[in-house]
C-alpha positions in Angstrom: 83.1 56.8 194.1 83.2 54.5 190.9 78.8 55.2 190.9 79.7 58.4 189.8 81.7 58.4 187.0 78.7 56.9 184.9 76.7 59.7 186.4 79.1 62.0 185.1 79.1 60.4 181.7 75.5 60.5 181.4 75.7 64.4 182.4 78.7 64.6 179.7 76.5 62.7 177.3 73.6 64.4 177.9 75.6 68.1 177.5 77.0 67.1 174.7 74.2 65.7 173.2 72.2 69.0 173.2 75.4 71.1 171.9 76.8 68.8 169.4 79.6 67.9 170.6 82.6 65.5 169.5 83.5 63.5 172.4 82.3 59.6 172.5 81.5 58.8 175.2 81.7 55.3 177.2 78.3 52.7 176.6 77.1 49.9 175.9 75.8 49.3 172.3 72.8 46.7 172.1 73.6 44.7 169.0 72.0 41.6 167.7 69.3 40.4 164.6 65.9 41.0 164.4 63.9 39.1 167.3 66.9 38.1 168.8 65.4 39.0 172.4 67.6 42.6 172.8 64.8 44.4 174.0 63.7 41.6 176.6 67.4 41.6 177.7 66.8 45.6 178.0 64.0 45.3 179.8 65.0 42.4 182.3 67.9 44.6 182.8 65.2 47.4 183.9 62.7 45.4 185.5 59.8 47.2 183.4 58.2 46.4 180.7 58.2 49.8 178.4 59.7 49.0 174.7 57.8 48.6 171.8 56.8 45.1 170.6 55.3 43.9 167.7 55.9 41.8 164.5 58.7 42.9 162.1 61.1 45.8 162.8 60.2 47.9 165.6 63.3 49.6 166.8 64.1 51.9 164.3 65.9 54.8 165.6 68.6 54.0 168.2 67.7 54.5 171.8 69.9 55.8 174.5 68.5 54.4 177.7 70.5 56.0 180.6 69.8 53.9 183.8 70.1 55.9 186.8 70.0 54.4 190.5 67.7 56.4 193.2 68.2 55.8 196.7 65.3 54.6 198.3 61.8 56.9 198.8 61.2 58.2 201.9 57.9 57.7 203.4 57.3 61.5 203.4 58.2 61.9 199.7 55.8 62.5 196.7 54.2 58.7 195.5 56.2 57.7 192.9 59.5 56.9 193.4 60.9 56.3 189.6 60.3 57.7 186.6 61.3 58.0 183.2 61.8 61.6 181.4 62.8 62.3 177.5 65.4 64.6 176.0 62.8 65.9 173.4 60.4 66.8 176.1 60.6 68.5 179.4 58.1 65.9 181.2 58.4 63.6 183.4 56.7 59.9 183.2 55.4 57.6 185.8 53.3 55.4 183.2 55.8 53.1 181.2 53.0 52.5 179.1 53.0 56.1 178.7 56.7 55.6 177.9 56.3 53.1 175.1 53.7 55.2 173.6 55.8 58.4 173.3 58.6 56.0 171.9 56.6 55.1 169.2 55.2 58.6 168.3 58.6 60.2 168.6 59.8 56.8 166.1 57.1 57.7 163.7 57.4 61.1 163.7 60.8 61.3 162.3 61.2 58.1 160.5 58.0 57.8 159.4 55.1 54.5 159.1 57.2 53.0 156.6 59.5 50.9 158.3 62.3 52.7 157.2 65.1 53.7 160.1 66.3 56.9 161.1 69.9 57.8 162.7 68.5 60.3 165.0 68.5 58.8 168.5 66.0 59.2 170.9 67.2 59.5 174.8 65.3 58.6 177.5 66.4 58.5 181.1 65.0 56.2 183.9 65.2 57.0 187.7 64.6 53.8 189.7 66.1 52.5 193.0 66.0 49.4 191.3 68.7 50.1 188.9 72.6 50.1 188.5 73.9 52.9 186.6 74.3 51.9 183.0 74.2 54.0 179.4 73.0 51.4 177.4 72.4 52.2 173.1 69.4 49.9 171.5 69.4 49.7 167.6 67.6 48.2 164.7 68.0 44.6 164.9 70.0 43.3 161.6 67.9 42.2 158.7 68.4 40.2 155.3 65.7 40.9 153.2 63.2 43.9 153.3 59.6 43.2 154.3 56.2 44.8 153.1 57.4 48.8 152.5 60.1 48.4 153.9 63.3 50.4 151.5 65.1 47.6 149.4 68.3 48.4 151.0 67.4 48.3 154.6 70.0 45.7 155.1 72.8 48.2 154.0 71.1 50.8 156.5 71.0 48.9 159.4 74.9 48.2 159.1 75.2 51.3 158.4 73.9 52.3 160.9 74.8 49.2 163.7 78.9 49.9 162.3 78.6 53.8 162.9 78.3 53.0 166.9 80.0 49.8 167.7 83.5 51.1 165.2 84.0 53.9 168.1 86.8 52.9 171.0 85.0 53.8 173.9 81.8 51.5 173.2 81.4 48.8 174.7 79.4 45.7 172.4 76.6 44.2 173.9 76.3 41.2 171.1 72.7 39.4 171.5 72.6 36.1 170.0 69.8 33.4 170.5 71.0 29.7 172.0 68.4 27.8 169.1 70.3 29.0 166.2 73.7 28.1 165.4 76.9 30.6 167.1 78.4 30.2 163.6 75.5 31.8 161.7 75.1 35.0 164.6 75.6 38.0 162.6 76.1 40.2 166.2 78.9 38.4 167.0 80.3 38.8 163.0 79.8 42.6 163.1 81.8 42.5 166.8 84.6 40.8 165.1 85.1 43.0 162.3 85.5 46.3 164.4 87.1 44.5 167.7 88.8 41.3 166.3 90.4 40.4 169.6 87.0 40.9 171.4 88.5 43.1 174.3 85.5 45.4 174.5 82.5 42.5 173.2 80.2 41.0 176.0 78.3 37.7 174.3 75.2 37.2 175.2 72.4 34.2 174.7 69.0 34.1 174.8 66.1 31.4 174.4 68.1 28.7 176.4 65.2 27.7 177.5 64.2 26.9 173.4 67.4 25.0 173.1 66.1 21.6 171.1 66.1 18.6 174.1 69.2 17.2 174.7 71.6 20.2 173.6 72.8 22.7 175.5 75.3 26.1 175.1 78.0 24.8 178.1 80.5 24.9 175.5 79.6 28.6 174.1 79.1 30.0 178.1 82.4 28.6 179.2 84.2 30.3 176.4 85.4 27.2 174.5 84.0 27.5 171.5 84.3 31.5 170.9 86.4 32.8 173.0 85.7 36.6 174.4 87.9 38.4 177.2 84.2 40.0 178.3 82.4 36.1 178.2 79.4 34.8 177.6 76.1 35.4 179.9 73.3 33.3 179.5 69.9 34.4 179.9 66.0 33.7 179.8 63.4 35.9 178.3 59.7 35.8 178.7 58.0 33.9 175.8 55.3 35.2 173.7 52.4 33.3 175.8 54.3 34.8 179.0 53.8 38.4 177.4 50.5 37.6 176.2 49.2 36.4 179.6 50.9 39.8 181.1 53.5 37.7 183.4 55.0 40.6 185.3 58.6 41.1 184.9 59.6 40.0 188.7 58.3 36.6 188.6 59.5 36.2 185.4 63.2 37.5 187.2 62.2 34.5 189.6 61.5 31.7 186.6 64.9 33.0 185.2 66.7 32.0 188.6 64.5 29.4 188.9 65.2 27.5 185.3 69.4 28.5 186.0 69.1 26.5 189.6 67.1 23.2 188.5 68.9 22.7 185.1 71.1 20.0 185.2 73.7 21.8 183.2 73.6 24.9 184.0 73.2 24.6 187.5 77.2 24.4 188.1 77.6 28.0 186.4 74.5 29.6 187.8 75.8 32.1 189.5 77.5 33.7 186.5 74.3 33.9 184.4 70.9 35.2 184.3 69.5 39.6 184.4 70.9 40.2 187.7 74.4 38.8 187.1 74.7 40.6 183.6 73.2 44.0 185.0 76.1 44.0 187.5 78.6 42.5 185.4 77.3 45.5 182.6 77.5 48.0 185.5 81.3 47.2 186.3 82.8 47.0 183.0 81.3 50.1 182.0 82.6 51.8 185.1 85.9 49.7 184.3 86.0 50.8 181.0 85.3 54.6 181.5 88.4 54.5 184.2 89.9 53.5 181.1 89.3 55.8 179.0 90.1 58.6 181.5 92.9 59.5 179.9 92.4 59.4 176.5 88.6 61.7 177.4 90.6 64.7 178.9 93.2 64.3 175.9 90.1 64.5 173.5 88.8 67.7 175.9 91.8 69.1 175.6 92.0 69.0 172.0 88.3 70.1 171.6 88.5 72.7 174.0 91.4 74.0 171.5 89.3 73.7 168.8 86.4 76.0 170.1 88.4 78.3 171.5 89.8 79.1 168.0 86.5 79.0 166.4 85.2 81.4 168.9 88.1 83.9 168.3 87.6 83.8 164.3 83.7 85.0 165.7 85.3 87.9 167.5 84.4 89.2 170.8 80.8 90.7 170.7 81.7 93.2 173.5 83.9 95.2 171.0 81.0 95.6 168.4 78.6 97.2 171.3 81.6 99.6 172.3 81.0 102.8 170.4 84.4 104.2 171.3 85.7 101.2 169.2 83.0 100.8 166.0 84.7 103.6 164.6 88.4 102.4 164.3 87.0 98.8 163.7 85.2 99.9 160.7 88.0 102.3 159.6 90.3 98.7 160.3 87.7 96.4 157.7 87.5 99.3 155.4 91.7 100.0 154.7 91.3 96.1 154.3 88.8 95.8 152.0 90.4 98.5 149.7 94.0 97.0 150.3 92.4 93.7 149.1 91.0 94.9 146.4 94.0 97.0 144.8 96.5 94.0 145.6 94.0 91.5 143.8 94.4 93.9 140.5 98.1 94.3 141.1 98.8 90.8 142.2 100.5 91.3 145.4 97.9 89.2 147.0 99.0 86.8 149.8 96.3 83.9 148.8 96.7 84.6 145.0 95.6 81.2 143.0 97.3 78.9 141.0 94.3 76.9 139.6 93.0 79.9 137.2 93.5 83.3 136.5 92.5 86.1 139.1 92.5 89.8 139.4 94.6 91.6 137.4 96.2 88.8 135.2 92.4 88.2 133.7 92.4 92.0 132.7 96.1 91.5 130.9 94.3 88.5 129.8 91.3 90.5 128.3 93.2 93.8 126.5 96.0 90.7 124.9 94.0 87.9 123.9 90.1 89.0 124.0 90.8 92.1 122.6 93.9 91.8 120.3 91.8 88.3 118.6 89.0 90.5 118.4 90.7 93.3 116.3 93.0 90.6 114.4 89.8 88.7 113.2 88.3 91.9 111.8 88.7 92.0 107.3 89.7 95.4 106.6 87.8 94.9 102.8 85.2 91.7 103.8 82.1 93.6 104.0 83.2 95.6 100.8 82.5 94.1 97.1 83.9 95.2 93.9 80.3 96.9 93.1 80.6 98.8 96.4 84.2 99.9 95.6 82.8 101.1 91.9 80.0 103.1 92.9 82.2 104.6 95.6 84.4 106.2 92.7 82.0 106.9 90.4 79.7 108.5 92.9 83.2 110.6 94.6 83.7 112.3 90.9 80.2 113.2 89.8 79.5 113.7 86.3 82.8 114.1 85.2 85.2 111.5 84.4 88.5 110.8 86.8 91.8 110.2 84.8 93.2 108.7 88.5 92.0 107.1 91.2 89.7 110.1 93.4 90.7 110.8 97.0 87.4 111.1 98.4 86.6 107.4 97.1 89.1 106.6 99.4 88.2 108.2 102.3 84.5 107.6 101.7 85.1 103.7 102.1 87.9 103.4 104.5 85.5 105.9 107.4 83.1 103.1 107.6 86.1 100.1 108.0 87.8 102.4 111.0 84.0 102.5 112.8 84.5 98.7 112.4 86.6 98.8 115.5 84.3 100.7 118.0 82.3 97.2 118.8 85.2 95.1 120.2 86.9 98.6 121.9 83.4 99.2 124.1 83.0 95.5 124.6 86.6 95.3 126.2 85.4 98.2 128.5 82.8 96.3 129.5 84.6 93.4 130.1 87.5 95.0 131.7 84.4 96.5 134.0 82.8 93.5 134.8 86.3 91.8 136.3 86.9 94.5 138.3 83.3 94.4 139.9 83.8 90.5 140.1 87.3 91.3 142.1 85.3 93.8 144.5 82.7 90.7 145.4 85.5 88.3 145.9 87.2 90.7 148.4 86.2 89.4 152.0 87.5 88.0 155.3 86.5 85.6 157.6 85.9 89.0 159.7 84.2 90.7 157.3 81.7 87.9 156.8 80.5 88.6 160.4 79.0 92.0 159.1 76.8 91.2 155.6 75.6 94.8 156.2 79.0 96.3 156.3 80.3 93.8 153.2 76.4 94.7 151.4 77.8 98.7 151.7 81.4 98.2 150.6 81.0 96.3 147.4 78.5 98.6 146.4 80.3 102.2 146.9 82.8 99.9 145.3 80.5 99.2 142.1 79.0 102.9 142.4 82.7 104.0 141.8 83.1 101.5 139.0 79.7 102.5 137.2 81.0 106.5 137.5 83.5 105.3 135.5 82.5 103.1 133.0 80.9 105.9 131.2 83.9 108.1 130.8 86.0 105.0 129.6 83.3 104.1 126.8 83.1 108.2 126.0 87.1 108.3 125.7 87.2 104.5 123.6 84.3 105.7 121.6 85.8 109.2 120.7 89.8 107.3 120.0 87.9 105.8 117.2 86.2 109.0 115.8 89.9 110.4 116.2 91.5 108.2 113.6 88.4 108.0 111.2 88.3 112.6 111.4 91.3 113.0 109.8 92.5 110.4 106.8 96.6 110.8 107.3 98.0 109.4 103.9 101.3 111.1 104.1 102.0 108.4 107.5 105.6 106.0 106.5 103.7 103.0 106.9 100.8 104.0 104.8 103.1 105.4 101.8 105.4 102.4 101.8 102.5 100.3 102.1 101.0 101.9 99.3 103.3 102.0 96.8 104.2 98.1 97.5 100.5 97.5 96.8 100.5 99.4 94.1 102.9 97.8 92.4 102.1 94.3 92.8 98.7 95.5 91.7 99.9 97.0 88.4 103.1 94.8 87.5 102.0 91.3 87.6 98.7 91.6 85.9 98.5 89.7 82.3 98.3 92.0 79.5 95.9 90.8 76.4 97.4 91.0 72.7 97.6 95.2 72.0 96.1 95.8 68.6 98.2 96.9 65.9 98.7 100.6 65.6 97.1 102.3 62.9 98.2 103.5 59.6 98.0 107.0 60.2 99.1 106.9 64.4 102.9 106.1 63.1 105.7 108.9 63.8 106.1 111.1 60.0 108.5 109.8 58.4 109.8 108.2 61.2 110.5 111.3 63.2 109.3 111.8 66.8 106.8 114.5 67.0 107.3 117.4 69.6 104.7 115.8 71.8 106.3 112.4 71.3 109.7 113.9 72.5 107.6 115.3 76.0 106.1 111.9 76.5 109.0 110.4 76.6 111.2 112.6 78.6 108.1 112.5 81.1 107.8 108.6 81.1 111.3 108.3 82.2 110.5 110.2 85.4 108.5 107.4 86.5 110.3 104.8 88.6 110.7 101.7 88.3 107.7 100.8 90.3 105.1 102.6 88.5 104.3 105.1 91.1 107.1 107.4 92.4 109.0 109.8 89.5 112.2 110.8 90.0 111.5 114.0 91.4 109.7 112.3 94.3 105.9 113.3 92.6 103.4 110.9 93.0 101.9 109.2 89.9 98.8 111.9 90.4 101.0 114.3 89.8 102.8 112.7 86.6 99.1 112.6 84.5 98.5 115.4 85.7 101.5 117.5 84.1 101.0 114.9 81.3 97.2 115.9 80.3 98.3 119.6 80.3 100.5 119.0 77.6 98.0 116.6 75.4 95.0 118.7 76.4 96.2 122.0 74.8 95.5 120.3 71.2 92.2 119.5 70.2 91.1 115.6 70.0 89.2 114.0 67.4 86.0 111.9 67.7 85.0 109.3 65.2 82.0 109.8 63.3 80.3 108.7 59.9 80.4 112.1 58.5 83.4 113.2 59.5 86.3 110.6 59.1 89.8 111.7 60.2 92.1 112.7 57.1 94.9 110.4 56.9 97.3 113.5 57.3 95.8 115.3 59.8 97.0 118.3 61.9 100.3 118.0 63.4 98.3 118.3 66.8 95.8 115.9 66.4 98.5 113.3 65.2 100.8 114.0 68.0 97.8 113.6 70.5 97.3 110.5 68.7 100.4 108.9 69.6 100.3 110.2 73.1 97.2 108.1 73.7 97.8 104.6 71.7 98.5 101.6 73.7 102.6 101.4 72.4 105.2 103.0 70.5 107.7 102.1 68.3 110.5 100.3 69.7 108.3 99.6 72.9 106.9 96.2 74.4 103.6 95.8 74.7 104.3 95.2 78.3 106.6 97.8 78.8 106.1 100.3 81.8 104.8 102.9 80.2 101.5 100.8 78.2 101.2 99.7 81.6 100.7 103.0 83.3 98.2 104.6 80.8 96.1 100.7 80.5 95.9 101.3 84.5 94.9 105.0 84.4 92.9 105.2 80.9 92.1 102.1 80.1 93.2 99.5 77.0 91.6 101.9 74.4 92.8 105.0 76.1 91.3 108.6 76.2 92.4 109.1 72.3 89.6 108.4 69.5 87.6 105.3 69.6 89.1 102.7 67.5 87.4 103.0 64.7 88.1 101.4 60.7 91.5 103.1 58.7 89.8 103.7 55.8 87.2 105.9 57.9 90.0 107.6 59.9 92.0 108.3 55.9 89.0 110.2 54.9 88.0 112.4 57.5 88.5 116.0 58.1 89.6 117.4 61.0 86.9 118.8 63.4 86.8 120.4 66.4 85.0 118.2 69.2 84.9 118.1 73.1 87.2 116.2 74.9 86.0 113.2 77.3 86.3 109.8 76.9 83.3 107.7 74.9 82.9 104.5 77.4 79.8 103.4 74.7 82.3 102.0 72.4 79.8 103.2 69.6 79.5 102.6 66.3 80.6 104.8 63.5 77.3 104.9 61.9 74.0 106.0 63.4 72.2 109.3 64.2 74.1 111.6 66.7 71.8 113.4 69.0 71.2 113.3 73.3 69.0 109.8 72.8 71.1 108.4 69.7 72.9 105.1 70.0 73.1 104.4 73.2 73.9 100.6 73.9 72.1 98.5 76.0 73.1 96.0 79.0 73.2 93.3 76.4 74.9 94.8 73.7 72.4 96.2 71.2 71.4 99.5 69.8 68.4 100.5 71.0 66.4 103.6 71.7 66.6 105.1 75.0 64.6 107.8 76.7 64.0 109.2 80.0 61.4 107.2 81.3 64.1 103.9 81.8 66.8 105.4 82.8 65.7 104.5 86.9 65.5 101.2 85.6 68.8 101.3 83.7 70.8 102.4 86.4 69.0 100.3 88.8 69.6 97.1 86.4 73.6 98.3 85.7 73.5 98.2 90.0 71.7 94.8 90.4 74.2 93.1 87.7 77.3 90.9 88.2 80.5 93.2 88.7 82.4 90.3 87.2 80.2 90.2 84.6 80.7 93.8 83.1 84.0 95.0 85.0 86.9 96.4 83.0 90.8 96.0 83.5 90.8 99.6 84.8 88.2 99.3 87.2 89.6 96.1 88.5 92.7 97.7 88.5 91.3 100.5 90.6 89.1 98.2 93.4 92.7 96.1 93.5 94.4 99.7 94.5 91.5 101.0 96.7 91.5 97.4 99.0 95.4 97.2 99.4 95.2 101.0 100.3 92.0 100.2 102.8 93.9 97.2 104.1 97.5 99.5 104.9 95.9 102.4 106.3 93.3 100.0 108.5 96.4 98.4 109.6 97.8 101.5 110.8 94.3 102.5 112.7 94.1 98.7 114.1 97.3 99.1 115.8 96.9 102.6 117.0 93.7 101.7 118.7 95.0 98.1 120.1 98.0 100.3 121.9 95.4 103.3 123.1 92.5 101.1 124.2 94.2 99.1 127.2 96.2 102.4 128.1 92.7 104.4 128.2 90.7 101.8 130.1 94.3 101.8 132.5 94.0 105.4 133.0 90.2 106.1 133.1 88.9 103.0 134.8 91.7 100.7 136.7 93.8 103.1 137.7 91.4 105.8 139.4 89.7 103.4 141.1 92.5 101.7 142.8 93.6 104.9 143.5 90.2 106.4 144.7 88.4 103.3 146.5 90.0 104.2 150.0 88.9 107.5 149.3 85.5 106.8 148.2 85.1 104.2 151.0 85.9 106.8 154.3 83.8 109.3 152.6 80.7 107.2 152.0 80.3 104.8 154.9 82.5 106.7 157.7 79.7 108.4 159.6 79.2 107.6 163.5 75.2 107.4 162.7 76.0 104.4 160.1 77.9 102.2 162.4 75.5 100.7 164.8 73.3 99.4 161.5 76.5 98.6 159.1 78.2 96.1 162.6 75.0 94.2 163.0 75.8 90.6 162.7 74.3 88.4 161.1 71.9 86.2 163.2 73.2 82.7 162.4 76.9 83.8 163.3 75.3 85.2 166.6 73.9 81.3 167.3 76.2 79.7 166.1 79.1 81.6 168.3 76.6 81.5 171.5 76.6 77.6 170.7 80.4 77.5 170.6 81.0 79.7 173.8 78.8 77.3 175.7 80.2 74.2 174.0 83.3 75.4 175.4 82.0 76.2 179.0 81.3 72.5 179.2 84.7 71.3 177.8 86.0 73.3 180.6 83.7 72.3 183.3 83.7 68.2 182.0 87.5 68.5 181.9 87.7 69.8 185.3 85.3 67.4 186.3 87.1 63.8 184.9 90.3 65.7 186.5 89.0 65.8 190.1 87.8 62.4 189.5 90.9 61.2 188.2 92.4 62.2 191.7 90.3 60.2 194.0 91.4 56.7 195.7 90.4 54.1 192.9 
């Protein structure tokens, strides 16, 4: 019977409605601007009077007014014999003032007392014997400009809004227009056009014809000839204010209707095809028309739909497995060998879904040990935190009170500990960044199964993290103690440290300017032009240094070369200057011979030759000899026995001798100095300007100590930027790939654990009960429209 396939698309509608389904289905949509007369038309169509009235917008939340025909009451049956019951509420009404109000409390509640709309629709059914079955849709009437509180862009809302139901196929457009304004300016029929622009599925309707000025009327626009629909035009007549006012009841007002068609002299020829009764019935059959239609392309749509949930509900799995405890166990067991396949092929990057917007997984750890970690190390100044005071102190304080003829090997190692500690800070920050991407790959291991159990997911990524936090602190211990390693044990005999030595060496010792060498005194020259014995040794020992200043021939280091060379010189006593004892002009043949040894040059020698270079760099421009003092001083004077040292003072010949005698001051005087300021003298020799006060052999030595700092840091920088990755490899990344599984089965693989670790999560319980049933009435509405599409139409 064609009566019930609108009964079975209200029961679709109303299923669908509850569940949230997809499937549009077959109605009329009610469209036309404000006070156009759509809600009279609604209610003529009803034959009640229950919408709300009133000035302004009063619809304002679509209404879905499902008329459904009763038979006739019997006699014996309870009183009433329609009524109208609500979606939102399980009651049933027999007032329709009753109606009206729970329409406006039910508008209000959800869009509110300012005039503002609301896309939520409300549904309302009506049982009447008085009714065809229709599905008709009422909305907001259109607007231009907002009014009192109403939102400035209620014109763009209502569209909005008005567009969202008439643009679907299987509506059917309902376009209310009134007869006293113009067909040209109706903005129904303009919205009908732009979403059906060949007006197969728009029904034109006018109201107010009896408001029509005298002497026009709307023949033209009813008889299709001046807009043309396939669905044509209906004429009809609403109550008028002063009807409603003086409560004219909806039947008589049925009867004026027929009444004004029948007597008008226009109208009267095309009576029959206007007025309530002839658009209820002509509503009726083209809705049932138009749902035969759409037969076809509904149970394609179901088809589809039913597709759709049934996949959905399978990615929910099938709760009758998670309640089995003969299956939790080798479910669990399943997620777990998942989780920990995951989360090893996410580190080796053998993952299926691997990205190629950013890096993931492993590639950000190879990202962290050769960029992060190598810049790290590379930006790190072997020498930047040390100063040319530092670097002094350091030797000064390395050979206590005696004085060093070479550079000391405890200076070195006493400032190159602290540069290798340098490099503990970026290797324990790359453990704990390498530590921190593998915890951030365990939380981005999931599934769409996993996600069913948070519990189970909760438990895994932390015996995951537990694993990773054991060990995090073997890795720092092992990183920490590689850098105690290389700073325990100094090894200057590496290649690269000796080749990088002596290259520093000499480009610290050749290059440097020399200043003007003063002449050699009177009684320093060789006897009668002779070499001495000791002149002979010097000589045959300078040619056993190389080329470069450092290695002799015999592979010694320059150490080794002063050394051998102060046992010869030091077996002769040296000679201080003083004022009472001048050195004679022909002295001992010892004294003169240590002489020579120790002046800056040599007959037949440059003054930049290798060999003043050498001595300058290790003794200074003066030498360890006797302090320069005046010829005629060093003619007179006697040979004397003094201790050998070297005079730094630079002291003049005259003045009194003695522990507090002539010492020279920071600014160059003689003054008297005792015990009580030497704190203060040290502490103000500290405090002042190394450039200020430094000599070309202790520049000499600071050059030598940084380019030895900077080849042996070199050597520790790359040592550790090899051991580092391979330690945090072997302690961190590697055991945990290889003991996760391990960890995992141990931890969480008890029988008492699995009923708590499979509870689902209560949303994905819903929302999969909503699916199952969502599908039950795919099925049932499917099989429904297909026993429907087999009967006699």
């Amino acid at each position: 019977m064609d009566s019930d396939l609108i009964k079975l698309v209200n029961r679709l509608q109303d299923t669908f409605s509850n569940l949230g389904g997809e499937l549009d289905m077959p109605q009329l949509v009610v469209v036309g601007s404000q006070s156009a007369g759509k809600s009279s038309v609604l209610e003529n169509i009803v034959g009640r009077d229950f919408l709300p009235r009133g000035q302004g917008i009063v619809t304002r939340r679509p209404l879905v007014l499902q008329l459904i025909h009763t038979p006739s009451p019997d006699p014996a049956a309870p009183a009433y014999k329609e009524w109208g019951q609500f979606l939102h509420i399980d009651k049933r009404f027999t007032d329709y003032n009753e109606i009206r109000k729970e329409i406006e409390q039910e508008t209000f509640r959800v869009a509110g007392q300012n005039k503002g709309i609301s896309k939520l629709p409300i549904s309302l059914k009506i049982y009447s014997p008085d009714v065809l079955d229709l599905t008709l849709v009422d909305l907001p009437g259109l607007t231009k400009i907002p009014v009192g509180d109403q939102p400035s862009d209620i014109e763009r809302q209502i569209r909005g809004l008005v567009v969202e139901y008439i643009s679907k196929p299987n509506s059917v457009i309902l376009a209310v227009s009134a007869a006293n304004v113009d067909l040209a300016n109706s903005d129904a029929l303009k919205l009908a056009r732009s979403v059906d622009p060949q007006g197969r599925r728009t029904i034109g309707v006018l109201s107010k014809l009896d408001l029509m000025d005298a002497g026009t009327n709307a023949l033209d626009i009813l008889t299709g000839r001046v807009y043309p629909l396939k669905l044509g035009f209906i004429g009809v007549v609403n109550r008028s204010q002063q009807d409603i006012n003086s409560e004219k009841s909806l039947p008589d007002a049925l009867d004026s209707e027929a009444e004004f068609f029948r007597n008008h002299a226009v109208y009267r020829n095309i009576a029959h095809k206007n007025g309530t009764k002839y658009l209820a019935r002509t509503l009726n059959q083209v809705l049932m028309n138009h749902i035969r239609d759409k037969l076809p392309d509904m149970k394609a749509r179901l088809n589809t739909l039913m597709g759709q949930a049934q996949q959905e509900l399978n990615s929910f799995g099938d709760a009758a497995i998670y309640g089995d405890k003969n299956q939790q166990g080798g479910l669990i067991l399943r997620l777990m060998n998942k989780f920990a396949h995951d989360f090893v092929a996410s580190i080796e990057g053998t993952k299926v879904d691997i990205s190629t917007k950013e890096l993931s997984g492993g590639a950000r750890i190879y990202y962290i040990f050769n960029d992060v970690f190598g810049h790290a190390l590379a930006c790190i100044d072997s020498t930047s935190n040390l100063d040319n005071q530092d670097i002094r102190t350091a030797i000064r304080n390395s050979t206590g009170p005696r004085p060093s003829l070479f550079v000391p090997e405890s200076a070195f190692d006493l400032l190159v500990k602290p540069q290798i500690k340098l490099l503990e800070s970026p290797s324990l920050r790359c453990v704990e960044l390498v530590y921190e991407e593998l915890v951030k790959i365990c939380h981005n291991c999931t599934s769409v199964e996993l996600e069913r159990f948070p519990r189970l997911h909760a438990q895994l990524i932390e015996c995951v993290s537990e694993l990773l936090r054991e060990r995090l602190g073997p890795t720092s211990e092992y990183a920490q103690s590689l850098i105690e390693i290389q700073a325990a044990y100094i090894n200057t005999n590496h290649p690269a440290f000796i080749s990088g030595s002596a290259a520093a060496a000499q480009a610290a010792t050749s290059p440097a300017p020399k200043p003007a060498q003063p002449s050699r005194p009177q009684s320093s020259e060789p006897i009668n032009g002779v070499p001495t014995l000791e002149d002979e040794d010097e000589s045959s020992a300078e040619e056993s240094v190389g080329a470069n200043g450092i290695l002799s021939r015999d592979g010694r280091s320059v150490s080794s070369t002063v050394h051998d060379r102060t046992r010869v010189t030091s077996s002769a006593p040296t000679a201080k200057a003083s004022s009472s004892k001048p050195h004679p002009v022909q002295g001992p043949r010892h004294s003169s011979a240590h002489s020579q040894a120790t002046q800056p040059g040599a007959p037949g020698t440059s003054p930049h030759s290798a060999r003043e270079t050498f001595l300058n760099y290790f003794f200074g421009q003066n030498g360890p000899g006797p302090i320069a003092g005046s010829t005629a001083d060093r003619s007179h004077a006697g040979p004397a026995p003094v201790p050998t040292g070297r005079d730094i003072s630079n002291a003049e010949t005259a003045g009194p001798t003695g522990l507090m005698a002539g010492k020279r001051t920071l600014d160059g005087n003689n003054a008297a100095f005792d015990m009580k300021s030497l704190g203060k003298h040290i502490e103000a020799i500290s405090s002042s300007e190394p450039g200020s006060q430094i000599t070309l052999r202790e520049e000499m030595e600071t050059s030598l100590i940084r380019s030895l700092i900077a080849s042996y840091f070199s050597i520790v920088r790359q040592s550790i930027q090899d051991l580092i990755p391979k330690a945090i490899m072997h302690f961190l990344v590697n055991y945990t790939s290889q003991q996760v599984q391990n960890r995992l089965v141990a931890s969480l693989y008890k029988p008492e654990l699995f009923a708590d670790l499979l509870n689902e999560d209560e949303a994905l319980v819903a929302e999969r009960t909503r699916v199952k049933a969502l599908l039950d009435a795919y099925k049932e509405a499917f099989k429904t429209l297909s026993e429907v599409n087999l009967k006699p139409i």
